[in-house]
N, CA, C and O atoms as CSV, one atom per row, in Angstrom:
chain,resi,resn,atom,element,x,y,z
A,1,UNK,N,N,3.936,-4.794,-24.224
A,1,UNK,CA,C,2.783,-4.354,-23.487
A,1,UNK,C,C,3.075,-4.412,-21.990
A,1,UNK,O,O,3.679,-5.400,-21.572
A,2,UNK,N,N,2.704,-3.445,-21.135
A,2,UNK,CA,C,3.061,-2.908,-20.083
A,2,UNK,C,C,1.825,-3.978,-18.886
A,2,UNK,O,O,0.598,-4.075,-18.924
A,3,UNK,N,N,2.687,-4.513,-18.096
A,3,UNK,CA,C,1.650,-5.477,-17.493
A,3,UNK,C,C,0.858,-4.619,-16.395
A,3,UNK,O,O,1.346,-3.499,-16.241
A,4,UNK,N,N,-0.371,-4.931,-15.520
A,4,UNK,CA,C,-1.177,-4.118,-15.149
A,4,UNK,C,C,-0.350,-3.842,-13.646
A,4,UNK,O,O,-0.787,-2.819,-13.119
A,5,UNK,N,N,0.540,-4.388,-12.985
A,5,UNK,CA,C,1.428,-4.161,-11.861
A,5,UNK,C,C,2.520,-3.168,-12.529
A,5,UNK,O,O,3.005,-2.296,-11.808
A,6,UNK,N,N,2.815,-3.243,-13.517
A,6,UNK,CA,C,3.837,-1.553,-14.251
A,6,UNK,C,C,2.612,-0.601,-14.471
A,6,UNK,O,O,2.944,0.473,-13.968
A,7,UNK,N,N,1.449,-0.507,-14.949
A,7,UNK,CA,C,0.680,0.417,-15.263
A,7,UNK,C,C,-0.036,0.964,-13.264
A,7,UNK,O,O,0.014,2.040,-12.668
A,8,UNK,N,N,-0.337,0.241,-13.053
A,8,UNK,CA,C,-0.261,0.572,-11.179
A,8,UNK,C,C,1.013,1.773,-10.825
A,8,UNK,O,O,0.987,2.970,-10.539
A,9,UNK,N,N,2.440,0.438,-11.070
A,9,UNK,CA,C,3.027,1.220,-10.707
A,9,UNK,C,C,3.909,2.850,-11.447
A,9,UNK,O,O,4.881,3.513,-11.087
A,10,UNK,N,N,2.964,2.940,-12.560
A,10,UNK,CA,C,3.496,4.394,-13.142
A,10,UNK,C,C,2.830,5.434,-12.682
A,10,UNK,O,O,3.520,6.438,-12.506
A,11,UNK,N,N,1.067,5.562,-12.287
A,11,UNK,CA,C,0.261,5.560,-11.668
A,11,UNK,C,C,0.393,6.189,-10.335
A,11,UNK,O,O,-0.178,7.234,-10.026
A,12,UNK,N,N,1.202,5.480,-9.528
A,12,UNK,CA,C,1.699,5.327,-8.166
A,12,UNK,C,C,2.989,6.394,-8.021
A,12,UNK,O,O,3.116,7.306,-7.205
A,13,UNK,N,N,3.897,5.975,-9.084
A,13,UNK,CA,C,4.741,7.059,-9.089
A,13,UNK,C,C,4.343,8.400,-9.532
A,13,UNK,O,O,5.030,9.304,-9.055
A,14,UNK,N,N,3.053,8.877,-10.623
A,14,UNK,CA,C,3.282,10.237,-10.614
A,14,UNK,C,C,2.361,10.542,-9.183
A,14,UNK,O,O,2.836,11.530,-8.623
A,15,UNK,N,N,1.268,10.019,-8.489
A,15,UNK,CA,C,1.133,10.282,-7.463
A,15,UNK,C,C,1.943,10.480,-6.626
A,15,UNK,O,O,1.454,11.236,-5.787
A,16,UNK,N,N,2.968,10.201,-6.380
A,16,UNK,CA,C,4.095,9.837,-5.342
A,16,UNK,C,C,4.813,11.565,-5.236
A,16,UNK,O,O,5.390,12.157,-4.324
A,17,UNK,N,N,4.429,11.956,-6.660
A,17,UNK,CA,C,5.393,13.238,-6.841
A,17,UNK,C,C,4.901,14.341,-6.082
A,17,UNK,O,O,5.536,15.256,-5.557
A,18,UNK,N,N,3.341,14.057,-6.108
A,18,UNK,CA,C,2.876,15.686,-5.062
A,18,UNK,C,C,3.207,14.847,-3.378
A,18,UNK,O,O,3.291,13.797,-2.742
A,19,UNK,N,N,3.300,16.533,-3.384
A,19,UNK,CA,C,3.940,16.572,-2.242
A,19,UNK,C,C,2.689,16.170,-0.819
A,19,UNK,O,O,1.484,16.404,-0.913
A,20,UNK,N,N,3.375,15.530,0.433
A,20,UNK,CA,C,2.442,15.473,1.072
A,20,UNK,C,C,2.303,16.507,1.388
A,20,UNK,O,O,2.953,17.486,1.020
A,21,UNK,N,N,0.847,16.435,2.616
A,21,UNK,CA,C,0.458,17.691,3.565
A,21,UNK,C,C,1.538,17.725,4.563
A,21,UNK,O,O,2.146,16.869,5.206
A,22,UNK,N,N,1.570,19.044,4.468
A,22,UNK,CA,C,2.712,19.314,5.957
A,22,UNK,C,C,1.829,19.058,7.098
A,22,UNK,O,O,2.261,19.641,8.092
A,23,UNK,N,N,0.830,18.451,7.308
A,23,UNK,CA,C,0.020,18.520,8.549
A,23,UNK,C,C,0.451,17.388,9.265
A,23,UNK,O,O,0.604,17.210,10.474
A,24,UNK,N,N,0.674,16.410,7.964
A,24,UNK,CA,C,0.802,14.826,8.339
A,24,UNK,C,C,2.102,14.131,8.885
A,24,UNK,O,O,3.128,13.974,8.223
A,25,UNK,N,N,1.980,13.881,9.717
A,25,UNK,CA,C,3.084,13.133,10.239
A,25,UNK,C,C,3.382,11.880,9.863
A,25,UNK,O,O,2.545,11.317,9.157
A,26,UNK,N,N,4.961,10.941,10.332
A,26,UNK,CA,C,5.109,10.564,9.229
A,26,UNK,C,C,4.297,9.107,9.502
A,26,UNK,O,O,4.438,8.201,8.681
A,27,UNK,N,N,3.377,8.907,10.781
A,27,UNK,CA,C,2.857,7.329,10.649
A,27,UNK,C,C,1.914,7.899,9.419
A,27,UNK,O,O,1.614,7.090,8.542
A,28,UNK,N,N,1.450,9.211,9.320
A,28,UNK,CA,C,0.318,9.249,8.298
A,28,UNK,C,C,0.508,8.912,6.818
A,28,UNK,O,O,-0.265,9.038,5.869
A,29,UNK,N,N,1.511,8.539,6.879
A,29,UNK,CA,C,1.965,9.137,5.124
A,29,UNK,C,C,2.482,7.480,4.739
A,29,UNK,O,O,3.614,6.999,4.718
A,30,UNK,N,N,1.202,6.895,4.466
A,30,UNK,CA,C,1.138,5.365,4.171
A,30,UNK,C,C,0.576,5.233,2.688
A,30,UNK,O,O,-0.223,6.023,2.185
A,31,UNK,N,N,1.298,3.736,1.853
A,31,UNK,CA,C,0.560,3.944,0.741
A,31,UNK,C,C,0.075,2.535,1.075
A,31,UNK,O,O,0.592,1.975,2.042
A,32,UNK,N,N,-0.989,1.829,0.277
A,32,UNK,CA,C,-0.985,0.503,0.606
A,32,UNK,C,C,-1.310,0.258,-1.112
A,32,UNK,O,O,-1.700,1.056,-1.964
A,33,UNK,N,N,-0.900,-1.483,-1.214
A,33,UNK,CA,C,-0.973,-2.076,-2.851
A,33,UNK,C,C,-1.888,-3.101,-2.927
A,33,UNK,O,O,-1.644,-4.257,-2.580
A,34,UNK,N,N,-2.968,-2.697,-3.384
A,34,UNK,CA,C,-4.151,-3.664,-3.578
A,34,UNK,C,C,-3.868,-4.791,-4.618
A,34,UNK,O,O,-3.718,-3.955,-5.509
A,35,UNK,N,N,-3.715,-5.687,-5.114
A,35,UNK,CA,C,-3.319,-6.404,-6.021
A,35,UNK,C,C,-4.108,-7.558,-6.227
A,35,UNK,O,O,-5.025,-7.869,-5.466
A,36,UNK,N,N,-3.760,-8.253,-7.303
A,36,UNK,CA,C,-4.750,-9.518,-8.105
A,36,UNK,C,C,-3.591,-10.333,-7.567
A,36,UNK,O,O,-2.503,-9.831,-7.285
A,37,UNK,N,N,-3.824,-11.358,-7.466
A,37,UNK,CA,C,-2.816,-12.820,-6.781
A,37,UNK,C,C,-2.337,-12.989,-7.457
A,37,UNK,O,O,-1.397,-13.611,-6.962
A,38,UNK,N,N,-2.053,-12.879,-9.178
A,38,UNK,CA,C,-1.765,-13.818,-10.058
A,38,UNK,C,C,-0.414,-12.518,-9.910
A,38,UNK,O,O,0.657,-13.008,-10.269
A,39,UNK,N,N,-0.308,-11.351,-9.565
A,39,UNK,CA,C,0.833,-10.763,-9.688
A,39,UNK,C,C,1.833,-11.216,-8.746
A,39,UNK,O,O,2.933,-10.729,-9.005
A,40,UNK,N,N,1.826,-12.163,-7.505
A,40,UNK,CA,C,2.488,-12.394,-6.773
A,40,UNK,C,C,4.014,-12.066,-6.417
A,40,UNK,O,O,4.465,-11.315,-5.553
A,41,UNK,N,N,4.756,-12.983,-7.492
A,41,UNK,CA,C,5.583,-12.675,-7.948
A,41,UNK,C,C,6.180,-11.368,-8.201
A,41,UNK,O,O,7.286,-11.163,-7.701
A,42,UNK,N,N,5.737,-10.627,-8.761
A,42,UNK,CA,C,5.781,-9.175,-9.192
A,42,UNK,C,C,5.623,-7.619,-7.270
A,42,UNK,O,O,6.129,-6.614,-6.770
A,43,UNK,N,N,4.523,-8.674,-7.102
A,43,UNK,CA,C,4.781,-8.171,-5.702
A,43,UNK,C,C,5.788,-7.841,-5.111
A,43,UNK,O,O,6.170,-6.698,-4.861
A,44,UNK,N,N,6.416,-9.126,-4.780
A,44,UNK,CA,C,7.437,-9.770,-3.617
A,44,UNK,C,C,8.775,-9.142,-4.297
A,44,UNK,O,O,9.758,-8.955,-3.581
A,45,UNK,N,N,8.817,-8.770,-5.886
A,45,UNK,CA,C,9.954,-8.248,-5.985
A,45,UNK,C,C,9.657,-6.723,-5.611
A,45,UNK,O,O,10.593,-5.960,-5.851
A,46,UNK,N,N,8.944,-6.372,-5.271
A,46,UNK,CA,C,8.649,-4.572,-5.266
A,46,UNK,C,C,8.865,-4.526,-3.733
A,46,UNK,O,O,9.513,-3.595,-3.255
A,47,UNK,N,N,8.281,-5.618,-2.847
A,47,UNK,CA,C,8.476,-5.624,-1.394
A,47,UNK,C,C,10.385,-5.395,-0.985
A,47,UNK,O,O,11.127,-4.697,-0.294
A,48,UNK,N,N,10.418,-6.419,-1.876
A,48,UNK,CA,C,12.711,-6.686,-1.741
A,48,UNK,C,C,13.354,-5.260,-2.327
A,48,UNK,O,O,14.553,-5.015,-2.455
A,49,UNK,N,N,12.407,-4.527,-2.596
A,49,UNK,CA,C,13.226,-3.476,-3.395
A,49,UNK,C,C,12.415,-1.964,-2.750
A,49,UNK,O,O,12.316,-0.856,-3.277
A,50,UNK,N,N,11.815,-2.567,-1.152
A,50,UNK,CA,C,11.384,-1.485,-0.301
A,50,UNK,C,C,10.589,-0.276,-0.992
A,50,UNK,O,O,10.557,0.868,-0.540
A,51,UNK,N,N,9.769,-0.840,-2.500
A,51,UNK,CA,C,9.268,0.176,-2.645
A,51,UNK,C,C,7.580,-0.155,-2.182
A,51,UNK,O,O,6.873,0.835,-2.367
A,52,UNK,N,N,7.100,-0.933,-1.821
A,52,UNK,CA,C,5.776,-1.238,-1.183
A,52,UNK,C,C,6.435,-1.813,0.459
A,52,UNK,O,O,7.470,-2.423,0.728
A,53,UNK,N,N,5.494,-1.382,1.191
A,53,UNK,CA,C,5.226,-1.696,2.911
A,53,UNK,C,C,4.190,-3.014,3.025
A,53,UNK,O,O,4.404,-4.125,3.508
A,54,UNK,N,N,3.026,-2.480,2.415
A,54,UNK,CA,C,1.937,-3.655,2.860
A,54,UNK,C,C,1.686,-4.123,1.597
A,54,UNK,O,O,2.227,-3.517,0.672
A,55,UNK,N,N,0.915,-5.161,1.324
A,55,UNK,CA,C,0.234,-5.854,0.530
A,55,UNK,C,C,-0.731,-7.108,0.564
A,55,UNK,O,O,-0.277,-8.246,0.683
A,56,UNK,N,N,-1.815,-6.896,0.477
A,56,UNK,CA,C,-3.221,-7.784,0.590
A,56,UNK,C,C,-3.207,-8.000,-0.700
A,56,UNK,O,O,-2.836,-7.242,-1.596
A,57,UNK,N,N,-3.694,-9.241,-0.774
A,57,UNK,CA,C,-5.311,-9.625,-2.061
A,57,UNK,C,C,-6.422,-8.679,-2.062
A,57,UNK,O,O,-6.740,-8.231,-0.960
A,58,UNK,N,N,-7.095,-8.275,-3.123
A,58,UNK,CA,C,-8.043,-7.276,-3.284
A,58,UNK,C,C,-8.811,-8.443,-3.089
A,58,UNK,O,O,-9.121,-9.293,-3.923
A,59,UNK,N,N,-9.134,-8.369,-1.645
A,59,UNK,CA,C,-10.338,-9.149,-0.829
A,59,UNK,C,C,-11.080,-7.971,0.093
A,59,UNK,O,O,-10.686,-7.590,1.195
A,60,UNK,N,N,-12.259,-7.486,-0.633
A,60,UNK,CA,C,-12.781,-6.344,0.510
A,60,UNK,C,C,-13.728,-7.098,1.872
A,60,UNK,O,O,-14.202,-6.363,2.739
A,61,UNK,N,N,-13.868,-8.187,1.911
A,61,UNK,CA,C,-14.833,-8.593,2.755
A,61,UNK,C,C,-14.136,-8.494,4.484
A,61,UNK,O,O,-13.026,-8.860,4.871
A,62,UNK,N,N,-14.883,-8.076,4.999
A,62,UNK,CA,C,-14.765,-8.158,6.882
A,62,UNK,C,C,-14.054,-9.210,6.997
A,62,UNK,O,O,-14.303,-10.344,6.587
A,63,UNK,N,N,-13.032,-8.774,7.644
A,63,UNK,CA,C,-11.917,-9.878,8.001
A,63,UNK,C,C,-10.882,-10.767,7.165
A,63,UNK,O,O,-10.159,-11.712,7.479
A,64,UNK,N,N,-11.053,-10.246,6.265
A,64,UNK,CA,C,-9.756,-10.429,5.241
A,64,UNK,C,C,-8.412,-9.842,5.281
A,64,UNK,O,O,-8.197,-8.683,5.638
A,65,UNK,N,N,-7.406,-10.775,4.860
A,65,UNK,CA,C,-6.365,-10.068,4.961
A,65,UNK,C,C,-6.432,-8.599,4.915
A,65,UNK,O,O,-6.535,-7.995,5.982
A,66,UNK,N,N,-6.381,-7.905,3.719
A,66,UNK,CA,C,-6.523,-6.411,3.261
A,66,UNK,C,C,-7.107,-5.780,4.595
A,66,UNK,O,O,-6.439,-5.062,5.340
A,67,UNK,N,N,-8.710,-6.205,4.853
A,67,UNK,CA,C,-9.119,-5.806,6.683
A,67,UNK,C,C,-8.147,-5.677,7.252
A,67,UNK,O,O,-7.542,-4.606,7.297
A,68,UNK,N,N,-7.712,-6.912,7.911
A,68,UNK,CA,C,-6.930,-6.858,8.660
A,68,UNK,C,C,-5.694,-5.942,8.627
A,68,UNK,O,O,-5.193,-5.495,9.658
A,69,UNK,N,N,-5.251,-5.696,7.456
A,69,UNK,CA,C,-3.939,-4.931,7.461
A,69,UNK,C,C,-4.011,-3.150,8.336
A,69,UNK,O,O,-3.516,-2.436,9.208
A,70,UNK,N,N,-5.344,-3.283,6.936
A,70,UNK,CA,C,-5.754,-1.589,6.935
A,70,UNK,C,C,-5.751,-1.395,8.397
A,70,UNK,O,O,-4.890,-0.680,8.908
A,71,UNK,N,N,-6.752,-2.046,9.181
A,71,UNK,CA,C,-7.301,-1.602,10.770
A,71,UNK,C,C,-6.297,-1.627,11.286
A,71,UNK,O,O,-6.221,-0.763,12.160
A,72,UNK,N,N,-4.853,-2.621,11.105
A,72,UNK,CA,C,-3.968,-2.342,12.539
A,72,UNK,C,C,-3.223,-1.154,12.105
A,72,UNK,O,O,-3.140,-0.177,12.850
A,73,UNK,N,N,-2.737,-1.175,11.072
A,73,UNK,CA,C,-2.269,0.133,10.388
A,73,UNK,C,C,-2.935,1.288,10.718
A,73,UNK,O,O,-2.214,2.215,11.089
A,74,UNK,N,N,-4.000,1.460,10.686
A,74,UNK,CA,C,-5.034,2.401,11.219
A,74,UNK,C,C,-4.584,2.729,12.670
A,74,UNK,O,O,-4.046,3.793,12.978
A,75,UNK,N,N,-4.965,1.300,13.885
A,75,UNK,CA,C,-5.071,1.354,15.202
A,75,UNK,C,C,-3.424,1.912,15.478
A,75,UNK,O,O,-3.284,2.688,16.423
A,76,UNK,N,N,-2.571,1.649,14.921
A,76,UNK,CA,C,-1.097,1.970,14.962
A,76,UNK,C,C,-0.858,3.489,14.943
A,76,UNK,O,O,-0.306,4.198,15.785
A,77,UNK,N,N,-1.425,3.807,13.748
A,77,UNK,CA,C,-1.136,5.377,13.805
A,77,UNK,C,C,-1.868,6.144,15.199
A,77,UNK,O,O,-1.198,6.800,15.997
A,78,UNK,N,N,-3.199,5.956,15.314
A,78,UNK,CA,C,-3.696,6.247,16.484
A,78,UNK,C,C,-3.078,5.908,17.215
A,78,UNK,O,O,-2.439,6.873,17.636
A,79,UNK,N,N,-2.671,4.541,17.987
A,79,UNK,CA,C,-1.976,4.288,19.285
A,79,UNK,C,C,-0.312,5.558,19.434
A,79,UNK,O,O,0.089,6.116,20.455
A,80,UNK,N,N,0.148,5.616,18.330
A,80,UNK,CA,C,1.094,6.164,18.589
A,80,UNK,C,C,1.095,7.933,18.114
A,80,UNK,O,O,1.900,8.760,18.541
A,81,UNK,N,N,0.251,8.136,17.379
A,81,UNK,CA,C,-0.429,9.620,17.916
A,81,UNK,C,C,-0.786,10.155,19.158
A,81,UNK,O,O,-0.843,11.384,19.193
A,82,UNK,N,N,-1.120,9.351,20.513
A,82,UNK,CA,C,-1.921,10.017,21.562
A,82,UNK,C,C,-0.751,9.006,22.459
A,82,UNK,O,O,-0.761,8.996,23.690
């Protein structure tokens, strides 16, 4: 049985296959990995193997890690758009 971080990531890969917009440049073309803690492990090997950038706890509340990531990631692309 396929654990729910392989079912994510099969998921992730056929998304991965369409193509982006040619509009987007490349700060735009971000994926981010919402995850349960208990995958940790499973994480940190996907991080060593450069196929995830960011990763939070699926914590949606104001000022949580995940917050925090998204907005500078956000403020980043803007700062270096203009």
């Amino acid at each position: 049985m396929a654990s729910i971080v392989e079912d994510l990531l099969k998921s992730f890969e056929l998304v991965m296959k369409e193509p982006w917009s040619p509009s987007l440049s490349g700060q735009e073309r971000i994926w981010f990995l919402v995850y349960d803690p208990s995958s940790q492990k499973r994480i940190y090997k996907l991080i060593s193997e450069d196929r995830v950038h960011y990763v939070a706890p699926a914590d949606y509340k104001d000022g949580s890690q995940l917050d925090i990531v998204i907005k500078g990631v956000i403020d980043r692309m803007i700062n270096e758009n203009n």
